[in-house]
C-alpha angles and dihedrals in degrees: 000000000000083000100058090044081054097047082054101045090047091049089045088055101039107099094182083090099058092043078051090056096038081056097044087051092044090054097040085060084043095053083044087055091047090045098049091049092058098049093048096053092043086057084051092036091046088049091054098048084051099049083046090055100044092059094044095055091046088050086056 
């Protein structure tokens, strides 16, 4: 049993988990970024083929 009480005592006091979990946030904002980026430029890249496409059809 005093074992147990020590495991405890030793997690409670172990900080390295909560600096695990601070990075894991800070890279989960950083993927949305990321994510939100690349969304944002394939709406103004798909516009452009379009547009591309558009002309080209109504030179043919």
């Amino acid at each position: 049993m005093r074992q147990w009480l020590d495991l405890a005592q030793r997690l409670l006091a172990d900080r390295r988990a909560a600096t695990a979990v601070e990075y894991g946030l800070i890279l989960a904002l950083i993927v949305i970024a990321i994510i939100a980026s690349i969304m944002s430029v394939a709406d103004v890249t798909t516009d452009m083929w379009v547009n591309v496409n558009d002309r080209v059809a109504a030179v043919s």
